[in-house]
PDB file of N, CA, C and O in Angstrom:
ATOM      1  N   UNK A   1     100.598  99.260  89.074  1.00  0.00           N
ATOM      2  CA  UNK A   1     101.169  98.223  88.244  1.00  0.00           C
ATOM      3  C   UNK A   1     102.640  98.512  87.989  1.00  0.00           C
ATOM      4  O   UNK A   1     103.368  97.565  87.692  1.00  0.00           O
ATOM      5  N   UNK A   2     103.188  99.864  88.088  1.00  0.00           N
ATOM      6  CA  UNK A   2     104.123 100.051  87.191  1.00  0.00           C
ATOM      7  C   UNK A   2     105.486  99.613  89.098  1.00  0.00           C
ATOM      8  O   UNK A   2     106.602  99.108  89.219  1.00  0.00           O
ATOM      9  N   UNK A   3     104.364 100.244  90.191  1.00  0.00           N
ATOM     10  CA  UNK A   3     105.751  99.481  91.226  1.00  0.00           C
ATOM     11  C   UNK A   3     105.490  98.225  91.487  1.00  0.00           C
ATOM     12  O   UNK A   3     106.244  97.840  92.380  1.00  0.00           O
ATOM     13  N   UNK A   4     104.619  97.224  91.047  1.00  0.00           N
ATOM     14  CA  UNK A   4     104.785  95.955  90.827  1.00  0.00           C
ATOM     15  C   UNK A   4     106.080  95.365  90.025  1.00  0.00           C
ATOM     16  O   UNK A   4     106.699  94.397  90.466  1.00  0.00           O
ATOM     17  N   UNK A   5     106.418  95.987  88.882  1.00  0.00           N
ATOM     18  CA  UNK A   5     107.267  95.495  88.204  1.00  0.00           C
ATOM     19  C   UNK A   5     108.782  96.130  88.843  1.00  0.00           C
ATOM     20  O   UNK A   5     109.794  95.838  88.207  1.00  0.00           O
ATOM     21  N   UNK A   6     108.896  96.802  89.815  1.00  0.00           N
ATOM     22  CA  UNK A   6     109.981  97.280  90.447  1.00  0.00           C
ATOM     23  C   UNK A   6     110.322  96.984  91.852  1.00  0.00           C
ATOM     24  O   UNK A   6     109.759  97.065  92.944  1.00  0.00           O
ATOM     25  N   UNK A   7     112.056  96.416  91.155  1.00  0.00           N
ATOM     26  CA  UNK A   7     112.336  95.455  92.721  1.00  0.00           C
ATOM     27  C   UNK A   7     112.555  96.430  93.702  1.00  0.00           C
ATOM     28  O   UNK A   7     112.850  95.907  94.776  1.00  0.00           O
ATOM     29  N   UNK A   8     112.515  97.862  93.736  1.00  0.00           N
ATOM     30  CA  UNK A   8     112.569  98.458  95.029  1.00  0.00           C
ATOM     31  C   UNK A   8     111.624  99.010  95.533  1.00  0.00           C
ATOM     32  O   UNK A   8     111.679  99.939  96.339  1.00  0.00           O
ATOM     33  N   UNK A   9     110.417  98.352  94.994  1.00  0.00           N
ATOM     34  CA  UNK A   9     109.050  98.834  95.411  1.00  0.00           C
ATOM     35  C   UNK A   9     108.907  98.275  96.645  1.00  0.00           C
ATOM     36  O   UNK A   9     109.934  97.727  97.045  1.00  0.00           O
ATOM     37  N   UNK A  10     107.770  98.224  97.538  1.00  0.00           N
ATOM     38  CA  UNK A  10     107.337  97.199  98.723  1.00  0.00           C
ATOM     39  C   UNK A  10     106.325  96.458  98.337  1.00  0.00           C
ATOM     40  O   UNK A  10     105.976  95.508  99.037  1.00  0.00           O
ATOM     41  N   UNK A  11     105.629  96.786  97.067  1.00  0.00           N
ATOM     42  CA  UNK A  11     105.166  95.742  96.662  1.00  0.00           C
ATOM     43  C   UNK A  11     105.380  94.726  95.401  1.00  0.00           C
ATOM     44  O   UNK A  11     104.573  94.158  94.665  1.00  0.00           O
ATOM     45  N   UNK A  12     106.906  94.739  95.467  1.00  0.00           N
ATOM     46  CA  UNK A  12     107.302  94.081  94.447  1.00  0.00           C
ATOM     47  C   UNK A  12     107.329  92.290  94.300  1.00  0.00           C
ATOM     48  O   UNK A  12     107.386  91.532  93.332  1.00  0.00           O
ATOM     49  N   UNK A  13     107.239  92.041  96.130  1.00  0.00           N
ATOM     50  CA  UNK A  13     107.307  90.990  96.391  1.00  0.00           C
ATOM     51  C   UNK A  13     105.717  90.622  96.563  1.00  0.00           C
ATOM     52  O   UNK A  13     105.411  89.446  96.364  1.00  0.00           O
ATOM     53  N   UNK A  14     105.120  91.160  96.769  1.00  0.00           N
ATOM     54  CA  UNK A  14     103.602  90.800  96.083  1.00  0.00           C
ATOM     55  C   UNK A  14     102.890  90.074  95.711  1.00  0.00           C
ATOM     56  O   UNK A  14     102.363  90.497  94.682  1.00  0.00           O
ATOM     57  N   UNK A  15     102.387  88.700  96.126  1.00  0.00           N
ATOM     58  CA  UNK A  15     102.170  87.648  95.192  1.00  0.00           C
ATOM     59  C   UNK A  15     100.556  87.555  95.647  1.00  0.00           C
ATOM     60  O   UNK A  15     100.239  87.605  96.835  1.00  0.00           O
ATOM     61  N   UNK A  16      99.462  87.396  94.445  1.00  0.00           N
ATOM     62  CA  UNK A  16      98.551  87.395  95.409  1.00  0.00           C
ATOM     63  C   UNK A  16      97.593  87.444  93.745  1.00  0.00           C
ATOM     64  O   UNK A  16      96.799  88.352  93.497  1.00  0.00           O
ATOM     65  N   UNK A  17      97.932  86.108  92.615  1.00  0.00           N
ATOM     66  CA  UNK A  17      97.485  86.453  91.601  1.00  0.00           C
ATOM     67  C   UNK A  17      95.901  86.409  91.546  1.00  0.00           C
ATOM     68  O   UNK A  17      95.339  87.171  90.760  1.00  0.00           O
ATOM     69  N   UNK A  18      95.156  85.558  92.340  1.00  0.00           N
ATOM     70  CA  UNK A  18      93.706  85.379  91.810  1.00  0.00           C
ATOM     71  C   UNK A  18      92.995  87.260  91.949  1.00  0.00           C
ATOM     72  O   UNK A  18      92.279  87.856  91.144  1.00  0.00           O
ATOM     73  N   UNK A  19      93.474  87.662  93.069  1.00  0.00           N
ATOM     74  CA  UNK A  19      92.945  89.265  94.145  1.00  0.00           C
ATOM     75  C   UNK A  19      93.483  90.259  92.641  1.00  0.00           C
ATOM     76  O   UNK A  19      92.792  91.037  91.982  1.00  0.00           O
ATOM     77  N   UNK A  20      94.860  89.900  92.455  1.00  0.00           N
ATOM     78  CA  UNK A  20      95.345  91.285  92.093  1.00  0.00           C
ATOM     79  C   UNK A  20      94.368  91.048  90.161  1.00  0.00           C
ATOM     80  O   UNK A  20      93.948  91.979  89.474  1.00  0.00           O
ATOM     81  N   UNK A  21      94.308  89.764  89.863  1.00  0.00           N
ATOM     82  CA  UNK A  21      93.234  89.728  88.369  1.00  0.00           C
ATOM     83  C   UNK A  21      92.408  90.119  88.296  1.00  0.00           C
ATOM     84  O   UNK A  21      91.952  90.651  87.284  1.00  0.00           O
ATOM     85  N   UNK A  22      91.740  89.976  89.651  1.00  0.00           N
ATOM     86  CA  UNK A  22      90.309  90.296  89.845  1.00  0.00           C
ATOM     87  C   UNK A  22      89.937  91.805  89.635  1.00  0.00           C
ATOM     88  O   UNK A  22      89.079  92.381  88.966  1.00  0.00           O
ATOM     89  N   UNK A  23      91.225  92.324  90.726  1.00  0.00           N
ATOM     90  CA  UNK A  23      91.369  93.862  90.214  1.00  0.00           C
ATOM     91  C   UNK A  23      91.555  94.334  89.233  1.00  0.00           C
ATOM     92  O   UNK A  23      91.079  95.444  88.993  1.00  0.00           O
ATOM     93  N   UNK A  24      92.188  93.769  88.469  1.00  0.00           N
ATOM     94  CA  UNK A  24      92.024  94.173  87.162  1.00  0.00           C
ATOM     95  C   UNK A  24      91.247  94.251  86.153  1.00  0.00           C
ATOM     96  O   UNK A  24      91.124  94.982  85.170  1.00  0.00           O
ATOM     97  N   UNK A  25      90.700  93.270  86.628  1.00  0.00           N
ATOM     98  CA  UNK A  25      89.384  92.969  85.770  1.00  0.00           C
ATOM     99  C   UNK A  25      88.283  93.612  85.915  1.00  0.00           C
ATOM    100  O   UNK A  25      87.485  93.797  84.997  1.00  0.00           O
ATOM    101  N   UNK A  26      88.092  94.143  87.466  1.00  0.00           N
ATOM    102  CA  UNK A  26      87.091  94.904  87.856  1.00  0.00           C
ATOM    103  C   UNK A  26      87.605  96.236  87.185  1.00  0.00           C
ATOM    104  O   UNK A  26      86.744  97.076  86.924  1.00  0.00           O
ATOM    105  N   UNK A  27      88.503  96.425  86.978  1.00  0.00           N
ATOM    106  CA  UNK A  27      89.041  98.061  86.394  1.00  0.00           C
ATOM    107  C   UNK A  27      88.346  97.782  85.255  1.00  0.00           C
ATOM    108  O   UNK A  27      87.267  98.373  85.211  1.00  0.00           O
ATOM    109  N   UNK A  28      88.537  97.237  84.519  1.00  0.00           N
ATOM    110  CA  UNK A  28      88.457  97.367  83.126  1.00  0.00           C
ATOM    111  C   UNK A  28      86.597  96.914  82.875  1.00  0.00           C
ATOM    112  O   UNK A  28      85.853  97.561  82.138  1.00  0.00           O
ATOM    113  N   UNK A  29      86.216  95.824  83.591  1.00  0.00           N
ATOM    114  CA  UNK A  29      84.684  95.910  83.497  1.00  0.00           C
ATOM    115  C   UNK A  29      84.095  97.466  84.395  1.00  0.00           C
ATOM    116  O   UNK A  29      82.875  97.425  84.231  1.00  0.00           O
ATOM    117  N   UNK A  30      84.306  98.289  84.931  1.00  0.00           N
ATOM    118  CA  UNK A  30      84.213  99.873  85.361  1.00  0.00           C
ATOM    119  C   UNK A  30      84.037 100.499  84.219  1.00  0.00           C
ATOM    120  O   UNK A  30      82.951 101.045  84.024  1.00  0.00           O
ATOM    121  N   UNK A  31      85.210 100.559  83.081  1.00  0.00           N
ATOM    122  CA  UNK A  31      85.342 101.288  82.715  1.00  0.00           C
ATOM    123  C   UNK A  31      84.407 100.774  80.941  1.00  0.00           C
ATOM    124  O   UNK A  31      83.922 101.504  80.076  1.00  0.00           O
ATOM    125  N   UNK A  32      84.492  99.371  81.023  1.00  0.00           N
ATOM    126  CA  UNK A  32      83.012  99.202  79.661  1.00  0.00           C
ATOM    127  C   UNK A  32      82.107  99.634  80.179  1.00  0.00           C
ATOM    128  O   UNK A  32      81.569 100.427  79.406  1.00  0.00           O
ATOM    129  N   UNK A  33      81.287  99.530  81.649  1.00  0.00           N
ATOM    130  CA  UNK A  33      80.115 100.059  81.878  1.00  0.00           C
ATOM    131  C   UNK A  33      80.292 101.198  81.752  1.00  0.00           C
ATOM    132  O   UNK A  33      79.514 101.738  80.966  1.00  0.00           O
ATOM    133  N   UNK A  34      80.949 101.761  82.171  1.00  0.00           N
ATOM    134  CA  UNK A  34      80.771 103.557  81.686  1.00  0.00           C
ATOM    135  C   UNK A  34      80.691 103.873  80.556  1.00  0.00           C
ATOM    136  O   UNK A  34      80.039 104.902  80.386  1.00  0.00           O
ATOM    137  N   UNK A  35      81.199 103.287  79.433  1.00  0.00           N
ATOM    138  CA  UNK A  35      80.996 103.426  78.374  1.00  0.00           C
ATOM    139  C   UNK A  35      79.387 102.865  77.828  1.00  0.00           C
ATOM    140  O   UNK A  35      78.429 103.536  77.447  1.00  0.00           O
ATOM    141  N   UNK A  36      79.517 101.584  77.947  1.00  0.00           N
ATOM    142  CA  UNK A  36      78.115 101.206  77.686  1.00  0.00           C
ATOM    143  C   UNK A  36      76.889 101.995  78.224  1.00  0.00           C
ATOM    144  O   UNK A  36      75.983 102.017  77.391  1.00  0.00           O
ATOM    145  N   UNK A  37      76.527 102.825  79.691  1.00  0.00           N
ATOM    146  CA  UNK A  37      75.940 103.828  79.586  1.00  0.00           C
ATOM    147  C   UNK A  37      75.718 104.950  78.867  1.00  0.00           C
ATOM    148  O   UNK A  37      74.636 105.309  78.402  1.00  0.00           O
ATOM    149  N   UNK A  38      76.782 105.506  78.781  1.00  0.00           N
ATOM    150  CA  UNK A  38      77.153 106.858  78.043  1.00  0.00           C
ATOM    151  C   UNK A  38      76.580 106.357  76.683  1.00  0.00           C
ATOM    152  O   UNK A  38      75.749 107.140  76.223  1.00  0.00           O
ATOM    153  N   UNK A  39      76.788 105.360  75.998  1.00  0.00           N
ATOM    154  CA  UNK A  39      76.138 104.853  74.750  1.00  0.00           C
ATOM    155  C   UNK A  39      74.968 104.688  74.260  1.00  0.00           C
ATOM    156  O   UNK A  39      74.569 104.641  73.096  1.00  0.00           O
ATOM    157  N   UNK A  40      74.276 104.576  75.591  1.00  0.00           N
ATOM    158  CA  UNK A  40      72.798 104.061  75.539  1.00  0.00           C
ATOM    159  C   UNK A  40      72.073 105.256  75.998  1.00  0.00           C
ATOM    160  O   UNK A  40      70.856 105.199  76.176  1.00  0.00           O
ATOM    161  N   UNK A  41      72.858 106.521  76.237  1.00  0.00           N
ATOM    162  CA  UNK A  41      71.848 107.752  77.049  1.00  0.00           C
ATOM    163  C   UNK A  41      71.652 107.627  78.170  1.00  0.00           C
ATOM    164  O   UNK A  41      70.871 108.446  78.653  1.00  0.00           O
ATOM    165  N   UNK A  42      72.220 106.620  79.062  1.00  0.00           N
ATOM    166  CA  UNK A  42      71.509 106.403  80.495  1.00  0.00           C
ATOM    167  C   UNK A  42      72.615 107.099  81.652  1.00  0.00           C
ATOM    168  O   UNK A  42      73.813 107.023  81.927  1.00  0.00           O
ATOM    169  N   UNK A  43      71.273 107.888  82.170  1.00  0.00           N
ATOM    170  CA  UNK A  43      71.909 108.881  83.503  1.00  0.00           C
ATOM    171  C   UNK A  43      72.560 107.915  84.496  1.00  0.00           C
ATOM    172  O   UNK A  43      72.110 107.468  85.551  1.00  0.00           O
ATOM    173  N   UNK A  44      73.688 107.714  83.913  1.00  0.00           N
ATOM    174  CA  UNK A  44      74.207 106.576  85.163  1.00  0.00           C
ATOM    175  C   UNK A  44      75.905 107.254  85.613  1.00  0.00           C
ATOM    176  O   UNK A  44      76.589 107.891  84.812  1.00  0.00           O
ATOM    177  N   UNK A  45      76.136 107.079  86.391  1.00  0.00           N
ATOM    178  CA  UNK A  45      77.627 107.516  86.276  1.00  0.00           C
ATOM    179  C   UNK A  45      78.088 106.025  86.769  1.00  0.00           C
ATOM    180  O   UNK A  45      77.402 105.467  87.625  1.00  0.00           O
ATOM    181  N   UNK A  46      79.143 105.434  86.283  1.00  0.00           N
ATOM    182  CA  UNK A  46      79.901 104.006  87.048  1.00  0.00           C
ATOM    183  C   UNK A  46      81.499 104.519  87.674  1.00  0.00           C
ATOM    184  O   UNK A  46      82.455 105.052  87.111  1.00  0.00           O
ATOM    185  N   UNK A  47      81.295 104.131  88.924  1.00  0.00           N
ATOM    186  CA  UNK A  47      82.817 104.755  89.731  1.00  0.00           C
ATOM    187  C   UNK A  47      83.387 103.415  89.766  1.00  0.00           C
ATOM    188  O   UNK A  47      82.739 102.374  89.657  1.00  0.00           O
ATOM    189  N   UNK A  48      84.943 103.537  89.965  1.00  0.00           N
ATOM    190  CA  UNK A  48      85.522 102.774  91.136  1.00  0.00           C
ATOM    191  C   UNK A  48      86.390 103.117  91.990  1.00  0.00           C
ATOM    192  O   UNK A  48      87.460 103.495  91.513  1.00  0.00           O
ATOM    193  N   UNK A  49      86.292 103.114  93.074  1.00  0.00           N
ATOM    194  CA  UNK A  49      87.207 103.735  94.200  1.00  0.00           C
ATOM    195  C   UNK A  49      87.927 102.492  94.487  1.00  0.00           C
ATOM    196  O   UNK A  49      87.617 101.313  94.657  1.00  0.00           O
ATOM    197  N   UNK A  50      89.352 103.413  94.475  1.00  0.00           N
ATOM    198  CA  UNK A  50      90.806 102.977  95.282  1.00  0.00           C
ATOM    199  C   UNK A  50      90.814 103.908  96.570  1.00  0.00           C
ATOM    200  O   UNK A  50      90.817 105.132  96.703  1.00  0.00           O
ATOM    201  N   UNK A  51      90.817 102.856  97.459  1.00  0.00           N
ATOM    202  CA  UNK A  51      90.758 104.473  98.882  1.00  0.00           C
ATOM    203  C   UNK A  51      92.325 104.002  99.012  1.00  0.00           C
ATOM    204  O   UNK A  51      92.444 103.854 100.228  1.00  0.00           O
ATOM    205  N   UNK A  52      93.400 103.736  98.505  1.00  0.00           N
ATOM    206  CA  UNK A  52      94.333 103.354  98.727  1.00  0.00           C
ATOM    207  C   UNK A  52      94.596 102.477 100.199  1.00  0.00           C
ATOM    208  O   UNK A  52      93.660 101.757 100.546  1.00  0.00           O
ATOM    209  N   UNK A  53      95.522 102.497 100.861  1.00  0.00           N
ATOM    210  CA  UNK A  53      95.920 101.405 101.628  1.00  0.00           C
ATOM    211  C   UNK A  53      95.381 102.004 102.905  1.00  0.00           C
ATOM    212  O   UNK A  53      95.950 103.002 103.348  1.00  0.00           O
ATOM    213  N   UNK A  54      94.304 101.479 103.565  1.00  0.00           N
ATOM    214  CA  UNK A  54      93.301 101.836 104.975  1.00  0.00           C
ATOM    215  C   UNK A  54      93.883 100.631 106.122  1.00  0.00           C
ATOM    216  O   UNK A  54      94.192  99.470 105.855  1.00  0.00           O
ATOM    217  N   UNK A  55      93.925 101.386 107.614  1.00  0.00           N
ATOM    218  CA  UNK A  55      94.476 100.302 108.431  1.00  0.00           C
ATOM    219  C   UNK A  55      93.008  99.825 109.441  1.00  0.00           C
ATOM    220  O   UNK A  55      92.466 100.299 110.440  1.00  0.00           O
ATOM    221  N   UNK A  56      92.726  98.460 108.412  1.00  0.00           N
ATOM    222  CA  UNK A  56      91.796  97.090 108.766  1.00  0.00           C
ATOM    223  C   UNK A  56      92.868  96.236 108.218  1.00  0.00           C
ATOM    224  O   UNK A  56      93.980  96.260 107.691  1.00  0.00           O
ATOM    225  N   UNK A  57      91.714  95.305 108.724  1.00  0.00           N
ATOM    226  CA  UNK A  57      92.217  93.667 108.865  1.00  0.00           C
ATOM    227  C   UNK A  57      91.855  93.006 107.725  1.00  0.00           C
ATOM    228  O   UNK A  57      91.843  91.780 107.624  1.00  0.00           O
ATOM    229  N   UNK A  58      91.496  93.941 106.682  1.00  0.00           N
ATOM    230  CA  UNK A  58      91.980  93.422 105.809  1.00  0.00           C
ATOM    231  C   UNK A  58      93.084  91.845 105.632  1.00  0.00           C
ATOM    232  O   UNK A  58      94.038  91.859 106.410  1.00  0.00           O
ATOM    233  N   UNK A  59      93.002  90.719 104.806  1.00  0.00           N
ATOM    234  CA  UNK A  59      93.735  89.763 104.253  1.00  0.00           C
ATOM    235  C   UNK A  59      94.415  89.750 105.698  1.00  0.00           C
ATOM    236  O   UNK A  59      95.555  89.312 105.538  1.00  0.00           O
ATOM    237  N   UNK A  60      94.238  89.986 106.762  1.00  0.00           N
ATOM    238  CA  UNK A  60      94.265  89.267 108.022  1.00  0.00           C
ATOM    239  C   UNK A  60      95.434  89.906 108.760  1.00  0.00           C
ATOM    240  O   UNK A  60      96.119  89.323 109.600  1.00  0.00           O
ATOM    241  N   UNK A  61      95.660  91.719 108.182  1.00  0.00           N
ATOM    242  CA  UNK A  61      96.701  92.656 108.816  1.00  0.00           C
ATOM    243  C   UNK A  61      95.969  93.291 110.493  1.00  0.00           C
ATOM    244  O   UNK A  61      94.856  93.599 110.920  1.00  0.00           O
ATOM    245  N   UNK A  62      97.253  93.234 110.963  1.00  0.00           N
ATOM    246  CA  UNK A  62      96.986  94.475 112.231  1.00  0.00           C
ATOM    247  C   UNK A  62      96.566  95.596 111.826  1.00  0.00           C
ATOM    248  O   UNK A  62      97.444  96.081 111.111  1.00  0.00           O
ATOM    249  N   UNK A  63      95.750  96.221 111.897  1.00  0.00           N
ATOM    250  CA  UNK A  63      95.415  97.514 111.888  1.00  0.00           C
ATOM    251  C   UNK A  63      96.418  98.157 112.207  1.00  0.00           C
ATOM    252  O   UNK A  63      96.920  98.798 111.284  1.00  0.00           O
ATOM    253  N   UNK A  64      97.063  98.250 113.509  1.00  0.00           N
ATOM    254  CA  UNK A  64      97.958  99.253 114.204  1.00  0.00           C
ATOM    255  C   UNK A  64      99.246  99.456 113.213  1.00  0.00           C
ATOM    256  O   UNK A  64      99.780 100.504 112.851  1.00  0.00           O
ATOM    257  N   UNK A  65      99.565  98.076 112.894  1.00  0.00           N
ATOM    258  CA  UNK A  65     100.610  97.924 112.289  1.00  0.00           C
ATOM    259  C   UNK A  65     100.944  98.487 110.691  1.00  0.00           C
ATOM    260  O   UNK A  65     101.915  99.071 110.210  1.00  0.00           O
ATOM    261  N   UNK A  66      99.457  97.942 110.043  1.00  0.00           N
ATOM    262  CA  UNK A  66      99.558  98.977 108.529  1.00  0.00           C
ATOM    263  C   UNK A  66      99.228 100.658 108.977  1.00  0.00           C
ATOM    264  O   UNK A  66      99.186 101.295 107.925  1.00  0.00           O
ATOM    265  N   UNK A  67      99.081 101.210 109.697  1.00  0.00           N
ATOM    266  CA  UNK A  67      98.736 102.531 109.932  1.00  0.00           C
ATOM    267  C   UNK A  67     100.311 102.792 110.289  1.00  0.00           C
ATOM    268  O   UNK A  67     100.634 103.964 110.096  1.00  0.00           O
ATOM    269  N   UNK A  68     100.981 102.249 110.597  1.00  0.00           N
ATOM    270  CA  UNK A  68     102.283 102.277 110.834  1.00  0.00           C
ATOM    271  C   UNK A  68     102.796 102.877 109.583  1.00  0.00           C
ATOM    272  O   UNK A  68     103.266 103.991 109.354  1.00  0.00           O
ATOM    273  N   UNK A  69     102.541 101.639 108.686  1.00  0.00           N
ATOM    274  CA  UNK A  69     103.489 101.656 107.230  1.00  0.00           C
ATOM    275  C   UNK A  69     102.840 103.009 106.303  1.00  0.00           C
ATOM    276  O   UNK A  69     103.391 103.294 105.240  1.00  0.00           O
ATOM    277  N   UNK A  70     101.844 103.671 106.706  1.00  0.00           N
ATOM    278  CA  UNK A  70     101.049 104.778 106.518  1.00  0.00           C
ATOM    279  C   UNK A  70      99.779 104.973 105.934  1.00  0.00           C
ATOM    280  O   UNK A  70      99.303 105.936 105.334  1.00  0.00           O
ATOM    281  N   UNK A  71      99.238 103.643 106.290  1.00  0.00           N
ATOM    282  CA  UNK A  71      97.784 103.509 106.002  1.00  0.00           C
ATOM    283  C   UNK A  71      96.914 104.196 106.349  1.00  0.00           C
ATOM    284  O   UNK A  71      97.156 104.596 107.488  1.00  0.00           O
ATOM    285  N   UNK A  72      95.703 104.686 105.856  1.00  0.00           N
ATOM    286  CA  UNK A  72      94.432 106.229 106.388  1.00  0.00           C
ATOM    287  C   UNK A  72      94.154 105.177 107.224  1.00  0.00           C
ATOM    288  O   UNK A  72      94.516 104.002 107.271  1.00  0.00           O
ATOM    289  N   UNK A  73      93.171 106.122 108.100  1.00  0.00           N
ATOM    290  CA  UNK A  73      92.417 105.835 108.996  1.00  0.00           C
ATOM    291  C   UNK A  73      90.818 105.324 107.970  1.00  0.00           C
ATOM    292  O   UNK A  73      90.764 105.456 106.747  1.00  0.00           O
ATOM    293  N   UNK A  74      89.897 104.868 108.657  1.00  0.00           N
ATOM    294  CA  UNK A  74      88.994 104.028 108.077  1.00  0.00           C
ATOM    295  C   UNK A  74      88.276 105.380 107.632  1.00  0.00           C
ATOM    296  O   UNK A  74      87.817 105.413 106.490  1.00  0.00           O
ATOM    297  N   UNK A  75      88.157 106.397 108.379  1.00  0.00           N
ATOM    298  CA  UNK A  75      87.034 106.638 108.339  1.00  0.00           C
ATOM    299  C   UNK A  75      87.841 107.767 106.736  1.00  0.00           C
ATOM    300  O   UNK A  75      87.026 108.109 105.879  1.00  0.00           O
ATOM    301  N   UNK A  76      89.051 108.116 106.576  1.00  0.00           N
ATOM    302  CA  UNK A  76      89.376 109.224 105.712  1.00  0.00           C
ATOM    303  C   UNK A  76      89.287 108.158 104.242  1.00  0.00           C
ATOM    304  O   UNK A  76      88.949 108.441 103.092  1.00  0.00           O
ATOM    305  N   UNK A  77      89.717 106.923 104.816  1.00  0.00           N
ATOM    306  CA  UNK A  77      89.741 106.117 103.405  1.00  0.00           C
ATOM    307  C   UNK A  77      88.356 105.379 102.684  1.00  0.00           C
ATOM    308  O   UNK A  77      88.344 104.645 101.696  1.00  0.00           O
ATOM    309  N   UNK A  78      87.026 105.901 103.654  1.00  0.00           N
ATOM    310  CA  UNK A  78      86.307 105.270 103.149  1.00  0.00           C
ATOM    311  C   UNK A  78      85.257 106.882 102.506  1.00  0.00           C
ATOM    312  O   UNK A  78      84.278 106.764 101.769  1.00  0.00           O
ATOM    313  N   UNK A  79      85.741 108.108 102.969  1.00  0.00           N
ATOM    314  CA  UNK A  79      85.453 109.901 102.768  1.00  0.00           C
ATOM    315  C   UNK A  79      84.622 109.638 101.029  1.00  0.00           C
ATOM    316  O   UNK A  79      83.409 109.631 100.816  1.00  0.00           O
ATOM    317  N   UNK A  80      85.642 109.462 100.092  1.00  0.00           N
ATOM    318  CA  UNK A  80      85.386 109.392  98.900  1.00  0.00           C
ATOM    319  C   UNK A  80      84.577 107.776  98.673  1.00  0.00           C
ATOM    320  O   UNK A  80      84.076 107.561  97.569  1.00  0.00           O
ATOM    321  N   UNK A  81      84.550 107.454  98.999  1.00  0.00           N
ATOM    322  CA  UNK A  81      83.202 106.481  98.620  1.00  0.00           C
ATOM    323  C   UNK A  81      81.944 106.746  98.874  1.00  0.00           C
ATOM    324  O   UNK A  81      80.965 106.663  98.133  1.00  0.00           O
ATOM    325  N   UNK A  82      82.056 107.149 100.231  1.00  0.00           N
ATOM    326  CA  UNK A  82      80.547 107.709 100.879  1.00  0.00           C
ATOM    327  C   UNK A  82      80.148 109.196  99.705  1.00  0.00           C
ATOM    328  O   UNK A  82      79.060 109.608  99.302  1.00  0.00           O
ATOM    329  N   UNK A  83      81.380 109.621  99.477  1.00  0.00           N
ATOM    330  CA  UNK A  83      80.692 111.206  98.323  1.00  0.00           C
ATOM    331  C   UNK A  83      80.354 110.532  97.353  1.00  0.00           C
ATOM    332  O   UNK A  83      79.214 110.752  96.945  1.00  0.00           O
ATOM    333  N   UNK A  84      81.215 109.429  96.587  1.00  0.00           N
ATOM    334  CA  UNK A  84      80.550 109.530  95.237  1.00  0.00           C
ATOM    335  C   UNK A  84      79.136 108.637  95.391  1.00  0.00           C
ATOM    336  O   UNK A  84      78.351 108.803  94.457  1.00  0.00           O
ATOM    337  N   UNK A  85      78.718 107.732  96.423  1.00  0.00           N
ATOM    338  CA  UNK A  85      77.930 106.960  96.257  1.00  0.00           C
ATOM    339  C   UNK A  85      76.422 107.576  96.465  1.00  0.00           C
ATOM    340  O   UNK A  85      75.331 107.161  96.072  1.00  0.00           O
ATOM    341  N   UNK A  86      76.851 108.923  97.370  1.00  0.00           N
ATOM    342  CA  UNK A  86      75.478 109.805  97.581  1.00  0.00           C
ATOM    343  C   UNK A  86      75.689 111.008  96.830  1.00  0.00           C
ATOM    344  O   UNK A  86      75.540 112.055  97.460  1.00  0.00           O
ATOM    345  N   UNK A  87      76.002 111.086  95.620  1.00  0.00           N
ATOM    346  CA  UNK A  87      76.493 112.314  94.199  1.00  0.00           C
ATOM    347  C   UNK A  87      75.040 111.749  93.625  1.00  0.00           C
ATOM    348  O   UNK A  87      74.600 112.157  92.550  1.00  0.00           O
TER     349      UNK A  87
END
């Protein structure tokens, strides 16, 4: 959020409000369920993974091309999802 608001970021030019709310919103509903477990006693853990910027086709990118700009490879950016989901 904080290089959103900075014009020498690369993602300053960024426009993409319904995706980037959603994300936000999913942050913050993450982080009531974790709480609301922890409240109720229930053995639950609630994650959310950012594998940061992975080169797929994603929103309709070249692969080759975001691996360029220094995107992981699929398989390192998807590493920490596969751990926490079998924790």
């Amino acid at each position: 959020m904080t290089n959103a608001l900075n014009p020498q970021a690369s993602v300053f030019r960024a426009v993409a409000v319904g995706y980037q709310s959603a994300k936000a919103a999913v942050n913050m509903y993450t982080v009531q369920l974790a709480k609301e477990m922890t409240r109720d006693g229930l053995p639950i853990t609630v994650n959310a993974i950012d594998p940061g910027m992975v080169a797929t086709e994603f929103g309709g990118a070249d692969p080759k091309q975001v691996a360029k700009m220094g995107a992981k490879p699929v398989d390192e950016g998807v590493a920490r999802t596969v751990e926490l989901a079998t924790s």
